[in-house]
N, C-alpha and C positions, 0 to 999 in steps of 0.2 A: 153499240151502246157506249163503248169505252173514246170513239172518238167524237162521240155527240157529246159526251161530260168534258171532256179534252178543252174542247172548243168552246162549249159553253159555261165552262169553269162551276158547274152544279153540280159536285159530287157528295152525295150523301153516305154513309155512313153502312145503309144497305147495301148502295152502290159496288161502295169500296169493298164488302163481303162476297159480293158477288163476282165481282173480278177479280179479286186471291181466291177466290173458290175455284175459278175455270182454270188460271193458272193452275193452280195442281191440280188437276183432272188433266191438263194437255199437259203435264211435265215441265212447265215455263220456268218455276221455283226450281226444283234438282235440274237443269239444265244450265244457270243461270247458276247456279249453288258449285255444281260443278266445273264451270268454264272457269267459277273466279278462284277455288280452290286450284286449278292447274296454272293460271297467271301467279297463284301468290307460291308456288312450288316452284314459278320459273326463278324469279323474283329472289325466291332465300338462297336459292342456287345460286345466283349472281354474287349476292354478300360472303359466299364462301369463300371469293379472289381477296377477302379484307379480311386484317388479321382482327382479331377477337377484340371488342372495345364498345362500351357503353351504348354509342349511337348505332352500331351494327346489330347489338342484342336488341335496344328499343324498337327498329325498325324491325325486325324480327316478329317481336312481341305484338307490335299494332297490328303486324299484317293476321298473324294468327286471329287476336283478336278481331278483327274485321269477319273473318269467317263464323268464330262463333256468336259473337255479337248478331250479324244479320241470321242466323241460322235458328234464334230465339224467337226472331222478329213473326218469322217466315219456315215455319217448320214444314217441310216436304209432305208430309200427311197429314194434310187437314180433309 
């Protein structure tokens, strides 16, 4: 289903429910939810070699918010 709409560029709206629904049933979202939460931990780790200053806390801030932002989108128990 998901590469028949893919290709044919006809995704409806049930579609799109149906495919965030299987996703969480197989885990896709916290799997996916999880990989990006350990990239953005590797990530702030790195900014720790940088002494404390505006654009190191910004980047800081988007990364988090990158996490809860899609975690609204895409909540692990649907």
């Amino acid at each position: 289903m998901i590469k028949d709409r893919m290709e044919t560029r006809t995704l409806s709206t049930a579609d799109l429910e149906r495919i965030l629904f299987l996703m969480g049933e197989f885990g896709s979202i916290t799997y996916a939810m999880d990989r990006a939460k350990a990239y953005i931990a590797a990530a702030k780790h790195e900014l720790d070699q940088f002494d404390d200053s505006t654009p190191r806390r910004a980047l800081s801030v988007a990364a988090d918010y990158m996490i809860t932002a899609t975690g609204k989108c895409f909540p692990a128990n649907r």
